[in-house]
Every structure is written in structure tokens, then in C-alpha cells.
N, CA, C and O atoms as a Tripos MOL2 file, in Angstrom:
@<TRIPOS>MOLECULE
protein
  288   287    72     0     0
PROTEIN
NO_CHARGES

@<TRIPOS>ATOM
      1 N          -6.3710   -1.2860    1.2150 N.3       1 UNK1
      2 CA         -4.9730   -1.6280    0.9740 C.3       1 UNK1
      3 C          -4.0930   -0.4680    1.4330 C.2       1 UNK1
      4 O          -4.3590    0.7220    1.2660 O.2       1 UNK1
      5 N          -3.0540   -0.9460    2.0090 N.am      2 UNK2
      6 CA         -2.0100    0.6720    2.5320 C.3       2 UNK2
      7 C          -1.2850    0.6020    1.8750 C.2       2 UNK2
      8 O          -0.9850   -0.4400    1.2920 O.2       2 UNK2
      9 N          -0.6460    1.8790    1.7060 N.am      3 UNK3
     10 CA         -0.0130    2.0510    0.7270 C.3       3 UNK3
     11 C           1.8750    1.5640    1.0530 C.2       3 UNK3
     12 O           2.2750    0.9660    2.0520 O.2       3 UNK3
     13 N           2.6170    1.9800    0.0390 N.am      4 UNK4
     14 CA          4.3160    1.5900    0.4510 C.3       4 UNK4
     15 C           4.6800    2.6250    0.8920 C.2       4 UNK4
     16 O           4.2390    3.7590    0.7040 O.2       4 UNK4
     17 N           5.8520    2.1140    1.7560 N.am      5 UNK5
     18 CA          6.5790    3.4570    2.7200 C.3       5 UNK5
     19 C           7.5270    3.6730    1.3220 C.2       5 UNK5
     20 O           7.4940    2.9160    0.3520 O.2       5 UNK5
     21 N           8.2960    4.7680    1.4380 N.am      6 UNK6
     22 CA          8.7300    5.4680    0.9820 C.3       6 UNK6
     23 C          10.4810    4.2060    0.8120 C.2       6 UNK6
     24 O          11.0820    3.7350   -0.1540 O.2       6 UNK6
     25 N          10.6800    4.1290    2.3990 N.am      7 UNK7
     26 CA         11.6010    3.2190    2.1200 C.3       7 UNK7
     27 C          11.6400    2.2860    1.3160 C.2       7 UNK7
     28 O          12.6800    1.7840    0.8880 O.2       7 UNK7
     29 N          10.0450    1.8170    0.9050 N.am      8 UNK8
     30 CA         10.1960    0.1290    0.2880 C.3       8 UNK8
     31 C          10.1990    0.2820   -1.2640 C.2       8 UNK8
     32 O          10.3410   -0.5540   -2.1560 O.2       8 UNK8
     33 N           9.9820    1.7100   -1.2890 N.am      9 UNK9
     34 CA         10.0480    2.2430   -2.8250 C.3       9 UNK9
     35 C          11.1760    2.2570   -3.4460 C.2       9 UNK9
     36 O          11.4540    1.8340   -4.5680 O.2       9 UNK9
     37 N          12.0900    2.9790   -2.3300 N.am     10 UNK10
     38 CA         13.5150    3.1320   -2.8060 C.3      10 UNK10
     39 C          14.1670    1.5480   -3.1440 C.2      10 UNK10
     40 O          14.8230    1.1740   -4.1170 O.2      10 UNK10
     41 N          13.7620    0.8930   -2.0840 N.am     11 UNK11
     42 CA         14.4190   -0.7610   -1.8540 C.3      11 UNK11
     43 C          14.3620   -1.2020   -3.5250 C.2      11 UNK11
     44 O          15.3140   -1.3360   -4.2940 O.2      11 UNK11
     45 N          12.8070   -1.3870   -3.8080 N.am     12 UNK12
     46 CA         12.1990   -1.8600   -5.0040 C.3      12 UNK12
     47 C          12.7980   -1.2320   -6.3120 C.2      12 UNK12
     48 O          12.7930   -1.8960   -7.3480 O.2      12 UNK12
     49 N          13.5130    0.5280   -6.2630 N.am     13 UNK13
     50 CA         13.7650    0.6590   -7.5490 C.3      13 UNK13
     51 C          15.3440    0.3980   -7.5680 C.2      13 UNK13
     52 O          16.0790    0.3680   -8.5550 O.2      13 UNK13
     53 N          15.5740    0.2730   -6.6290 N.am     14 UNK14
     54 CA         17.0100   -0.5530   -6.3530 C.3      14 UNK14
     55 C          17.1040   -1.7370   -7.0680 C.2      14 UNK14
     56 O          17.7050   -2.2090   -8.0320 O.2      14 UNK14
     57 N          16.2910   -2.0350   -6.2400 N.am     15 UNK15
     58 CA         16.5450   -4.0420   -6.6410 C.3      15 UNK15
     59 C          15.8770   -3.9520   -8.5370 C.2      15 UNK15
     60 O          16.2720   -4.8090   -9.3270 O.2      15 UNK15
     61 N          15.3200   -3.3240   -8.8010 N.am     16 UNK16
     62 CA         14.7500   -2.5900   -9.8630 C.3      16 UNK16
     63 C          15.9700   -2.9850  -11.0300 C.2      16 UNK16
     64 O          15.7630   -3.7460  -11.9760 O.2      16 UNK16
     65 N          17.3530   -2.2600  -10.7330 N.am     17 UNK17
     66 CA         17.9510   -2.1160  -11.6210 C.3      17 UNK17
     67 C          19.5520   -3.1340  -11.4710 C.2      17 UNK17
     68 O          20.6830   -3.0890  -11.9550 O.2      17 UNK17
     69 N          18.9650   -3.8010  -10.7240 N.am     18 UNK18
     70 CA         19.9210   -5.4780  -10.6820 C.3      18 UNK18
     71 C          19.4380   -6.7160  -11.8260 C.2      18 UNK18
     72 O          18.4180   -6.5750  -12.5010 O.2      18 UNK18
     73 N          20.1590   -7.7070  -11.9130 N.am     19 UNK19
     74 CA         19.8790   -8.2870  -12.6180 C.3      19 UNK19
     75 C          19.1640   -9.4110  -11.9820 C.2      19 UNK19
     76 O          19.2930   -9.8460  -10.8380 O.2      19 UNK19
     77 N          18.0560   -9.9680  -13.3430 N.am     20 UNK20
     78 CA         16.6800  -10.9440  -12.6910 C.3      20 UNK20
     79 C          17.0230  -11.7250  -11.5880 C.2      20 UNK20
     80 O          16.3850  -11.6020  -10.5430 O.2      20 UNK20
     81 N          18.1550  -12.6880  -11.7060 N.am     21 UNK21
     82 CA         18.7730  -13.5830  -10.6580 C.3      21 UNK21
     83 C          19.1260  -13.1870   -9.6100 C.2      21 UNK21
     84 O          19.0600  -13.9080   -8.6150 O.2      21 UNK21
     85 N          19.5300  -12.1020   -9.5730 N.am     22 UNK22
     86 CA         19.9240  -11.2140   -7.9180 C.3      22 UNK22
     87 C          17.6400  -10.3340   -7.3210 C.2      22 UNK22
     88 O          17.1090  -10.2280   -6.2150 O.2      22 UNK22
     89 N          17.1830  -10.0180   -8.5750 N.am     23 UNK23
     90 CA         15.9680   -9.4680   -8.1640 C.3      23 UNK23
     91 C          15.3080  -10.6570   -7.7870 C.2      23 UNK23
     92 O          14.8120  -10.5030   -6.6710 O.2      23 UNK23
     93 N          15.0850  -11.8310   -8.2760 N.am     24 UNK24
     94 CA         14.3530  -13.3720   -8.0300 C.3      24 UNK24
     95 C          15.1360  -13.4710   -6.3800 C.2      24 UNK24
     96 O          14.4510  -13.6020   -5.3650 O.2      24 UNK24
     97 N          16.3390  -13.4000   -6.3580 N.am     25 UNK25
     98 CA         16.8950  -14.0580   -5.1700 C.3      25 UNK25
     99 C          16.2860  -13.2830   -3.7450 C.2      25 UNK25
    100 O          15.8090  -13.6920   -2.6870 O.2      25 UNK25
    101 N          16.6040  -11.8240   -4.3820 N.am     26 UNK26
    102 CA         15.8380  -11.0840   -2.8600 C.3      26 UNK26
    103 C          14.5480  -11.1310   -2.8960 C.2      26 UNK26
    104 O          13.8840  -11.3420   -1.8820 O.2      26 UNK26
    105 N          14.0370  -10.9430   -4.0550 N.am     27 UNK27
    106 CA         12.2610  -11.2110   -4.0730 C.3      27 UNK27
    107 C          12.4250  -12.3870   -2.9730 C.2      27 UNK27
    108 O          12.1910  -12.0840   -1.8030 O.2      27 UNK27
    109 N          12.7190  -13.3820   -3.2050 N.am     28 UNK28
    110 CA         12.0490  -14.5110   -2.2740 C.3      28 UNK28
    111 C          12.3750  -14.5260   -0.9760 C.2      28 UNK28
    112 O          11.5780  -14.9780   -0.1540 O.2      28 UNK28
    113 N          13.5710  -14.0410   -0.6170 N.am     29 UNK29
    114 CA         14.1360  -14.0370    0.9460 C.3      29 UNK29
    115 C          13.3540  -12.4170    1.4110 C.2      29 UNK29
    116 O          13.7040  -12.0850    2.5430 O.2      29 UNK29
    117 N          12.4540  -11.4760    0.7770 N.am     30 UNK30
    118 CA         11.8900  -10.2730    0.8960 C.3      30 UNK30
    119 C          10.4590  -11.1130    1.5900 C.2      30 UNK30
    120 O          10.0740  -10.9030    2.7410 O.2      30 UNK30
    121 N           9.6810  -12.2430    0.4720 N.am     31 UNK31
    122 CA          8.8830  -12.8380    0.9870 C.3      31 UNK31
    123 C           8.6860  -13.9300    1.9090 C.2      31 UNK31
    124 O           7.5900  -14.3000    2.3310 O.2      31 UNK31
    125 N           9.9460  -14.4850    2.2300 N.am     32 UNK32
    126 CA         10.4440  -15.1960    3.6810 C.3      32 UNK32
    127 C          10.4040  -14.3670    4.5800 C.2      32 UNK32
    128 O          10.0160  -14.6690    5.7090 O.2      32 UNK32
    129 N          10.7570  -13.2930    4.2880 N.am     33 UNK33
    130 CA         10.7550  -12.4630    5.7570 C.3      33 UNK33
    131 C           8.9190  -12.0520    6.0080 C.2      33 UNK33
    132 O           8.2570  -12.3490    7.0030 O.2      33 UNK33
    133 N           8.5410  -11.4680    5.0420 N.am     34 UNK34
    134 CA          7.3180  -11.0640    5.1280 C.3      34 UNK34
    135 C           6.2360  -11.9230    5.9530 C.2      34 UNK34
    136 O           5.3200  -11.5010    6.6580 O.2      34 UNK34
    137 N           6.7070  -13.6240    5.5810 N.am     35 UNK35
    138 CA          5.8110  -14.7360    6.1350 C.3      35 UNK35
    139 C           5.9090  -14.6890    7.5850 C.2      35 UNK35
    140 O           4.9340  -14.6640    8.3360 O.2      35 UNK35
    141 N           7.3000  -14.6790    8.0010 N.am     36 UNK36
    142 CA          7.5350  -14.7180    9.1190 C.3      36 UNK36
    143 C           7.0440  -14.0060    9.9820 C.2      36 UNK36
    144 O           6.5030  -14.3510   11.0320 O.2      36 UNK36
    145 N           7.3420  -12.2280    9.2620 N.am     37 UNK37
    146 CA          6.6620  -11.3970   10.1750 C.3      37 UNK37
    147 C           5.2390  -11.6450   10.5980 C.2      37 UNK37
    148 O           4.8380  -11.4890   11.7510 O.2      37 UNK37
    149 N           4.2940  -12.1560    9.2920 N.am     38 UNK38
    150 CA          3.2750  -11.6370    9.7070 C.3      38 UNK38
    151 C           2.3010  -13.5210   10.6730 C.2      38 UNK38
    152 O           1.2560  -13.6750   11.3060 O.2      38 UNK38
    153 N           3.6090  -14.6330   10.1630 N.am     39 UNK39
    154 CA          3.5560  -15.3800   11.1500 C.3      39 UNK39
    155 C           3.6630  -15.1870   12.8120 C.2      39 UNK39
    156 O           2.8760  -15.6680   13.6280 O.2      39 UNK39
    157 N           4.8670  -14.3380   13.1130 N.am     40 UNK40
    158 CA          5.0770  -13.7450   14.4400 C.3      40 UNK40
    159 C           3.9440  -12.6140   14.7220 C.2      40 UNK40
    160 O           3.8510  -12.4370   15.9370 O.2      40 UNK40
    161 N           3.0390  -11.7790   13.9670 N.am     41 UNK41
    162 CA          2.4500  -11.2100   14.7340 C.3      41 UNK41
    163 C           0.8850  -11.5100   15.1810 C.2      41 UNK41
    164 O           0.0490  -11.0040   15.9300 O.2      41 UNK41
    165 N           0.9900  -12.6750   14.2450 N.am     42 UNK42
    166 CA         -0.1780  -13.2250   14.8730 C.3      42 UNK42
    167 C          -0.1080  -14.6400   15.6470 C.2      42 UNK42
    168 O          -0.9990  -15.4490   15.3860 O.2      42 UNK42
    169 N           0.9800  -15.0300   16.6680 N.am     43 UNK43
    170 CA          1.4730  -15.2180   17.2930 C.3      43 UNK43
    171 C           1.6580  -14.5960   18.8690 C.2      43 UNK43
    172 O           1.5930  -15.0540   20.0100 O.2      43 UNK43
    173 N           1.9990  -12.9210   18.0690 N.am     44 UNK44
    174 CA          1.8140  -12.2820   19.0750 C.3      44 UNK44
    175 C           0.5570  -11.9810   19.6060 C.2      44 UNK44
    176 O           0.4540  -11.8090   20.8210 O.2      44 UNK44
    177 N          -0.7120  -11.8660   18.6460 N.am     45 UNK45
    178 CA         -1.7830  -11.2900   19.0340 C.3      45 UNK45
    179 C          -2.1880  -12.5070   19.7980 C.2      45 UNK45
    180 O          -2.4680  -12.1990   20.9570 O.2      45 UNK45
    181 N          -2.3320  -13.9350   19.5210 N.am     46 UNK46
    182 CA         -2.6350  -14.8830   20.0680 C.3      46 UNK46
    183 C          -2.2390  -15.1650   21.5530 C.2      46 UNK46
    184 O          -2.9380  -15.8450   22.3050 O.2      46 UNK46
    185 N          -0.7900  -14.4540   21.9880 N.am     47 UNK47
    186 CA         -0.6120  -14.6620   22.8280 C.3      47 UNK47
    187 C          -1.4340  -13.0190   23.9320 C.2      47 UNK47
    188 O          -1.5570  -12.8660   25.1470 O.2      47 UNK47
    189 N          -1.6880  -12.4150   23.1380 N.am     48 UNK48
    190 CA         -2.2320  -11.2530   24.0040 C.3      48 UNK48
    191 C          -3.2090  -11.4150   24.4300 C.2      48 UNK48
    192 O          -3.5340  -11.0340   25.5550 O.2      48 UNK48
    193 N          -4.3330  -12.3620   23.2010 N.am     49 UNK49
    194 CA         -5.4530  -12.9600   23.9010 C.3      49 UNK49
    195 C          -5.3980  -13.6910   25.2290 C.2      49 UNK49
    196 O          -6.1770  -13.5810   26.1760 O.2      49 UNK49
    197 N          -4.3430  -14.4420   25.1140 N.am     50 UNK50
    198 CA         -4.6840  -15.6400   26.7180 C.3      50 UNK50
    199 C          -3.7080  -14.7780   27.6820 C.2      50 UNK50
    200 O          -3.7440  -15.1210   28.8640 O.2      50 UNK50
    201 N          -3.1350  -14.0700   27.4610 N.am     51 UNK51
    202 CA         -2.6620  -13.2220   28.5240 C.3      51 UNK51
    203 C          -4.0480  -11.9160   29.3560 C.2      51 UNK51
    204 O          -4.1920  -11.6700   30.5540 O.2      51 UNK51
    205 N          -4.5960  -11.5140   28.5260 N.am     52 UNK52
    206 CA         -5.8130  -10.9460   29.0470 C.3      52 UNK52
    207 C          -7.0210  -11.6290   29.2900 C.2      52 UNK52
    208 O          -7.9070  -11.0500   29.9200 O.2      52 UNK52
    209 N          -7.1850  -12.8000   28.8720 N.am     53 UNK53
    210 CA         -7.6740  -14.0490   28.8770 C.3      53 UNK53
    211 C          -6.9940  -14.9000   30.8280 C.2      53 UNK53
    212 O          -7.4640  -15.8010   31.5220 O.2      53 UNK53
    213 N          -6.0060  -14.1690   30.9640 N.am     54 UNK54
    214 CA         -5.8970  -14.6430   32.4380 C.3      54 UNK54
    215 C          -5.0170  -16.4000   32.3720 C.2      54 UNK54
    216 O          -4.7830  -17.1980   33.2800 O.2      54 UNK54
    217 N          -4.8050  -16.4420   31.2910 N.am     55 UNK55
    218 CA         -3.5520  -17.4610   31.1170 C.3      55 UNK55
    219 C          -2.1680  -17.0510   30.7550 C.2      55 UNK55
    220 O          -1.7800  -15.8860   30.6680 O.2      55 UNK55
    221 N          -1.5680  -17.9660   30.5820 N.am     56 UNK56
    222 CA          0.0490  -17.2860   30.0960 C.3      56 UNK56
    223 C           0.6580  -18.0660   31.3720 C.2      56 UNK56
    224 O          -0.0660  -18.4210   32.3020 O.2      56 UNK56
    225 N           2.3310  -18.3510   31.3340 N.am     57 UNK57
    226 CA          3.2720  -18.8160   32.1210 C.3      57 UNK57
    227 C           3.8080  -17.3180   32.6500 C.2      57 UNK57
    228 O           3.7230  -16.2950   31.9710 O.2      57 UNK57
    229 N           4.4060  -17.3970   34.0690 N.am     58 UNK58
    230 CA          4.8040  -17.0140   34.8500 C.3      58 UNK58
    231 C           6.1860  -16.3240   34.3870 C.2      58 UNK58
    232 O           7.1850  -17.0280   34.2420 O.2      58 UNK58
    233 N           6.2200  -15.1090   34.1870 N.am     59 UNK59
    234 CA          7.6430  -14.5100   33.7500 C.3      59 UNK59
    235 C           8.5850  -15.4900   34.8230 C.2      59 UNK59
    236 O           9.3040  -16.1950   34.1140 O.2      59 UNK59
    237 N           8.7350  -15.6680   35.7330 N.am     60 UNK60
    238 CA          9.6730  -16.1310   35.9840 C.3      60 UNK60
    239 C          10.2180  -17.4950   35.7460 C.2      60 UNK60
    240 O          11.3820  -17.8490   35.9340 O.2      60 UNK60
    241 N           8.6980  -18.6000   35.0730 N.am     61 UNK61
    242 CA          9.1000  -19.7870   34.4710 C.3      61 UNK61
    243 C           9.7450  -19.2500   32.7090 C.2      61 UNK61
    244 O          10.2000  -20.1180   31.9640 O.2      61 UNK61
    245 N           9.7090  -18.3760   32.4440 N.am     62 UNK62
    246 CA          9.8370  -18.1630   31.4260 C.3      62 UNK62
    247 C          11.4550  -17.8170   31.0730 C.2      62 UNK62
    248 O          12.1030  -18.3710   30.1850 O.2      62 UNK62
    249 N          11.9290  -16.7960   31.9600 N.am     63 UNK63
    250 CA         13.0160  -16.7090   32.2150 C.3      63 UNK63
    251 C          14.3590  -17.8950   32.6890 C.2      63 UNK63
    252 O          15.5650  -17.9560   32.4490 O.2      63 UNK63
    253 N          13.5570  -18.5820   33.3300 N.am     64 UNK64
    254 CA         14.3970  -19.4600   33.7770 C.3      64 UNK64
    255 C          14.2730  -20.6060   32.6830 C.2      64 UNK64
    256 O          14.8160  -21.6040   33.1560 O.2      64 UNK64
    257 N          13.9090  -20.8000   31.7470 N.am     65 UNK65
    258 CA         13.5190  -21.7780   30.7780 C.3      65 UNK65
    259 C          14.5660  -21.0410   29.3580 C.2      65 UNK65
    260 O          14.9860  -21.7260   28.4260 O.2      65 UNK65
    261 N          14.7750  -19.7790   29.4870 N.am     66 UNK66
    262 CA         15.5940  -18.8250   28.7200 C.3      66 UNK66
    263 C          16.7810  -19.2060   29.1470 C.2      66 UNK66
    264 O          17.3560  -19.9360   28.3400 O.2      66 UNK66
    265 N          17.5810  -18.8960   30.4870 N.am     67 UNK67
    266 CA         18.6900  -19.1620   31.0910 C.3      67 UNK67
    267 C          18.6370  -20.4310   30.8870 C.2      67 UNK67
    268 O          19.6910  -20.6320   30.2840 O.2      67 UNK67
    269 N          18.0120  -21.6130   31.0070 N.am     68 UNK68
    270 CA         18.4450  -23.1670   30.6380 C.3      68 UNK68
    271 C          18.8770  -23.1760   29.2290 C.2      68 UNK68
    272 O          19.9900  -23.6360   28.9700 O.2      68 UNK68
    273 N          17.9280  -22.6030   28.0490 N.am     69 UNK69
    274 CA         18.2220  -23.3960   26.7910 C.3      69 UNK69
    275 C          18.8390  -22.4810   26.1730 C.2      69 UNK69
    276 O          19.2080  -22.8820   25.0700 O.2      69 UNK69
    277 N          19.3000  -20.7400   26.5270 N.am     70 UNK70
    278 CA         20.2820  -20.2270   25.8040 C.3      70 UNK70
    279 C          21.4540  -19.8590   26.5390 C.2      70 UNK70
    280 O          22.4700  -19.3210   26.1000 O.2      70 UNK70
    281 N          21.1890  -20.2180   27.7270 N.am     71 UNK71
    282 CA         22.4900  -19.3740   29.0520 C.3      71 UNK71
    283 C          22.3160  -18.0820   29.0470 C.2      71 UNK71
    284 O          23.4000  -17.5360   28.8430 O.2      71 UNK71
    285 N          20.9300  -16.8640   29.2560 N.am     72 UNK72
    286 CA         20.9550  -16.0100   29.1710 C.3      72 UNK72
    287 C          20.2640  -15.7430   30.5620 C.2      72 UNK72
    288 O          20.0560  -14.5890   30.9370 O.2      72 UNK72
@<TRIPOS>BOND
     1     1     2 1
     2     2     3 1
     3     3     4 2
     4     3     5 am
     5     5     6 1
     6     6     7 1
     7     7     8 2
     8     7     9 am
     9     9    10 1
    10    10    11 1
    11    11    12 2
    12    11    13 am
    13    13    14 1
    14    14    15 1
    15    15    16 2
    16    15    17 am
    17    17    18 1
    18    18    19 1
    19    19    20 2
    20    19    21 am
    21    21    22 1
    22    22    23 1
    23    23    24 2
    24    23    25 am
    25    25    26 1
    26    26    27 1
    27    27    28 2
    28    27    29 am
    29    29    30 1
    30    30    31 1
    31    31    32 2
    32    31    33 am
    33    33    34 1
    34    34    35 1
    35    35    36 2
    36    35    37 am
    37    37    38 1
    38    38    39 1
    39    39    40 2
    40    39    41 am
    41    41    42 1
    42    42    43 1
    43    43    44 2
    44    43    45 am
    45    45    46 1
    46    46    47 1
    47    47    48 2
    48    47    49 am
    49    49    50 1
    50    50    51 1
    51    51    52 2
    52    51    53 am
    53    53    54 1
    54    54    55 1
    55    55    56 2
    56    55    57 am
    57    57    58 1
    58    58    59 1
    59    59    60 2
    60    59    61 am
    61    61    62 1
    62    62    63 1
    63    63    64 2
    64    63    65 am
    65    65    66 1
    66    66    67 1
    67    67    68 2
    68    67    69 am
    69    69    70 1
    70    70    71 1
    71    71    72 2
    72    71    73 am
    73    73    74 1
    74    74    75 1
    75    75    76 2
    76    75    77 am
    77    77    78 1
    78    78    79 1
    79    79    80 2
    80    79    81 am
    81    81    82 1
    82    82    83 1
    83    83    84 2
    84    83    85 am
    85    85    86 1
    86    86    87 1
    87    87    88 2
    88    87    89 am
    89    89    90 1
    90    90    91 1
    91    91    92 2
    92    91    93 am
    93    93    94 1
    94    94    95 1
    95    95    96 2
    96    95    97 am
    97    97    98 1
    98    98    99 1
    99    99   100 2
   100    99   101 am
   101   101   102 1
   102   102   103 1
   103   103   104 2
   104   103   105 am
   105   105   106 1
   106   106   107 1
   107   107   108 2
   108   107   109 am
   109   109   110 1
   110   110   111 1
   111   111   112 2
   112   111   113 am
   113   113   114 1
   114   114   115 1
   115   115   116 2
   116   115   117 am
   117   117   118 1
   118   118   119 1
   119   119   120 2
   120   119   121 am
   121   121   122 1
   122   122   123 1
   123   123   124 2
   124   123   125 am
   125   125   126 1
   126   126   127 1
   127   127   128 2
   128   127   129 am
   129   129   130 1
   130   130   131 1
   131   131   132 2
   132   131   133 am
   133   133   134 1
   134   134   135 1
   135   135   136 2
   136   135   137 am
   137   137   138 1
   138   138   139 1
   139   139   140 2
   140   139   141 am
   141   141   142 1
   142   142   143 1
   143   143   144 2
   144   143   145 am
   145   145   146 1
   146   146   147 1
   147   147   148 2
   148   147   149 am
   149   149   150 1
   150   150   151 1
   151   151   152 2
   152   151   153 am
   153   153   154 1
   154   154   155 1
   155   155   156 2
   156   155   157 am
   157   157   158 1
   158   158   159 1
   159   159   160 2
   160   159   161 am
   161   161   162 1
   162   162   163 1
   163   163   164 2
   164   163   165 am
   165   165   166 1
   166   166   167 1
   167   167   168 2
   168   167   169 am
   169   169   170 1
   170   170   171 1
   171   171   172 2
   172   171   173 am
   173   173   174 1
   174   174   175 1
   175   175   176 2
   176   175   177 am
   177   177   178 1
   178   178   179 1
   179   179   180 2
   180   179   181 am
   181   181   182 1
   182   182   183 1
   183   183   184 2
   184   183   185 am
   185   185   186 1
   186   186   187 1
   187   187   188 2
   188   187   189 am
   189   189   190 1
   190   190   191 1
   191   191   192 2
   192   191   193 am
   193   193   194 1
   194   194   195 1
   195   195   196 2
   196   195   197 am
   197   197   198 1
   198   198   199 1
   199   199   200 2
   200   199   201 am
   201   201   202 1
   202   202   203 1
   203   203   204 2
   204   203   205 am
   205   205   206 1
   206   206   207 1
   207   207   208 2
   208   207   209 am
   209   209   210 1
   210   210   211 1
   211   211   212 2
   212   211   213 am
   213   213   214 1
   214   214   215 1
   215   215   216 2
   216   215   217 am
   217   217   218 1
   218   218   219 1
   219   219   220 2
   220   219   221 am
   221   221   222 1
   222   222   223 1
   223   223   224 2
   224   223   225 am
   225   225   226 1
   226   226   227 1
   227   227   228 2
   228   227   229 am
   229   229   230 1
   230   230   231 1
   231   231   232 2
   232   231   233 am
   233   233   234 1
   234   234   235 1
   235   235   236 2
   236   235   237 am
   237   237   238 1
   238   238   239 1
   239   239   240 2
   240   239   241 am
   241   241   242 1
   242   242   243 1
   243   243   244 2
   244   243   245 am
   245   245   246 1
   246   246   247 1
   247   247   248 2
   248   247   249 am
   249   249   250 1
   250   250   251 1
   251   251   252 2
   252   251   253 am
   253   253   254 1
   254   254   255 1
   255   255   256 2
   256   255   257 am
   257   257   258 1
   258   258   259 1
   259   259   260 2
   260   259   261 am
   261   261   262 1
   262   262   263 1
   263   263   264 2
   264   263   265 am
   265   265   266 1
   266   266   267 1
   267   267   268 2
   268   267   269 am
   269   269   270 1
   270   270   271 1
   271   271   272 2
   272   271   273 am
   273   273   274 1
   274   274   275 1
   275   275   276 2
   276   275   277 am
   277   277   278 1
   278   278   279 1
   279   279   280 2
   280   279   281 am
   281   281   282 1
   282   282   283 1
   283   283   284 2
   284   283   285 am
   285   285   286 1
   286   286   287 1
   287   287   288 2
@<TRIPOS>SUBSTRUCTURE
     1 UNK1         2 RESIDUE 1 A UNK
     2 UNK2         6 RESIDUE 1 A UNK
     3 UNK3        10 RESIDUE 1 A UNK
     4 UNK4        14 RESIDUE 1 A UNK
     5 UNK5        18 RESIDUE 1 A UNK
     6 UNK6        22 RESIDUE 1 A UNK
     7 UNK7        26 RESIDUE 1 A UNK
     8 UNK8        30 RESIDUE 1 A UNK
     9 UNK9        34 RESIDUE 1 A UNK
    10 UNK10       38 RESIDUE 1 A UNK
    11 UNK11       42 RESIDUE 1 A UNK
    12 UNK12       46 RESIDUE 1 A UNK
    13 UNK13       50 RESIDUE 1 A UNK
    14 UNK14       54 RESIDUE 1 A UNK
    15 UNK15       58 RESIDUE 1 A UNK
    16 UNK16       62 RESIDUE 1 A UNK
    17 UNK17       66 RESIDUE 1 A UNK
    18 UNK18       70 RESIDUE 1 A UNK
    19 UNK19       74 RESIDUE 1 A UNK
    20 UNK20       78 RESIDUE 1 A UNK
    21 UNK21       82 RESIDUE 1 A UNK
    22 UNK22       86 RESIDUE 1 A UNK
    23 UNK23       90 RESIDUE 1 A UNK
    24 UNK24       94 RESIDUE 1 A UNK
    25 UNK25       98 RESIDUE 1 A UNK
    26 UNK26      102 RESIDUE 1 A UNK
    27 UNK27      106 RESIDUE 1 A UNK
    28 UNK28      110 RESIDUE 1 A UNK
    29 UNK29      114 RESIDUE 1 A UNK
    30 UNK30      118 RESIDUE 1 A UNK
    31 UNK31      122 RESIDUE 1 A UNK
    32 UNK32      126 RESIDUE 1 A UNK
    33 UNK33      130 RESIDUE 1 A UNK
    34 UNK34      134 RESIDUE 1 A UNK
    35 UNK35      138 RESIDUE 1 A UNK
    36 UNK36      142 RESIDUE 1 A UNK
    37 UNK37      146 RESIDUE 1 A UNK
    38 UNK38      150 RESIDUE 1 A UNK
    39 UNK39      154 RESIDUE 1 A UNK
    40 UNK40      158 RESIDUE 1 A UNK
    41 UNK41      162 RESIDUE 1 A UNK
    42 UNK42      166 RESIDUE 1 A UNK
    43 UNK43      170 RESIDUE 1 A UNK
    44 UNK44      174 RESIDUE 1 A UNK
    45 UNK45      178 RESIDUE 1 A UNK
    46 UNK46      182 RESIDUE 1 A UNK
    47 UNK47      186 RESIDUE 1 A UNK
    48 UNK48      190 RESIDUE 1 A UNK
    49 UNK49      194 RESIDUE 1 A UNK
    50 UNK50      198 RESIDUE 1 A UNK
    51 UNK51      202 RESIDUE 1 A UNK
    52 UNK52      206 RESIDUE 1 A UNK
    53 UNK53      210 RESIDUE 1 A UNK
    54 UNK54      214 RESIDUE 1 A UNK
    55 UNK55      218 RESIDUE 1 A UNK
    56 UNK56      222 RESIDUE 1 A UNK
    57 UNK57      226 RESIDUE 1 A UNK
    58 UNK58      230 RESIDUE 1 A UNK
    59 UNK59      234 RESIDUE 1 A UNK
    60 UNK60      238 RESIDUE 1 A UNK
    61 UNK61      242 RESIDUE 1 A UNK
    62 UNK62      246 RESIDUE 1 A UNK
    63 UNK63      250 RESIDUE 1 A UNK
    64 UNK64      254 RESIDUE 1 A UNK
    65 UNK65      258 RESIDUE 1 A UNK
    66 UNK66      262 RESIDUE 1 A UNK
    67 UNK67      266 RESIDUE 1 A UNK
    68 UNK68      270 RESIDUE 1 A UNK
    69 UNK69      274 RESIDUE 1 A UNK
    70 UNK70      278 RESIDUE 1 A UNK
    71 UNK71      282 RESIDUE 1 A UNK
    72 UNK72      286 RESIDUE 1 A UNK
């Protein structure tokens, strides 16, 4: 198990000394984020596999699929 950064200590004795309804509220949007992250990084690893794996789309279909659906 690793241990907490220093930051998440401070966060925690913060939220520590709010009241339950504000600590319940970030608790859960703390563990929305958490899902996500660790949804996206194994996402990412998945995609590292088929990229060294010798699959993956073409940066440039990729880009141009970016510029269609955000105008970037």
C-alpha cells in the first residue's frame, strides 16, 4: 500500500474540519474523480499495449477526427 502525499493530508484535515454535508459532498466528487483517473489510466495502458502491439490509428486520422468533432 503507498502511502498519502503530504498534499492529500492537508486536503483531508481540511475537509476534516467542515461540516458532514460539505465532507460527504467532496468525499464523493474526491471518489468520482479517483474512478475516473484510474479508469483513464488503464485506458491508457491499454492503449500502449496495441500501440507497441503495432496497431493504433494514424495520428493524422486522429487529428483530423479532433478538428471535425471539436474545431481544433
Amino acid at each position: 500500500m503507498s502511502t498519502t502525499t503530504r498534499t492529500l493530508e492537508q486536503a483531508i484535515s481540511a475537509i476534516r474540519a467542515l461540516p458532514e454535508r460539505a465532507q460527504d459532498s467532496i468525499g464523493q466528487s474526491m471518489l468520482a474523480a479517483a474512478r475516473q483517473h484510474r479508469k483513464l489510466n488503464e485506458e491508457l495502458s491499454e492503449a500502449e499495449l496495441q500501440l507497441d502491439a503495432g496497431e493504433g490509428i494514424p495520428a493524422e486520422e486522429v487529428l483530423a477526427d479532433l478538428k471535425e468533432r471539436h474545431g481544433i
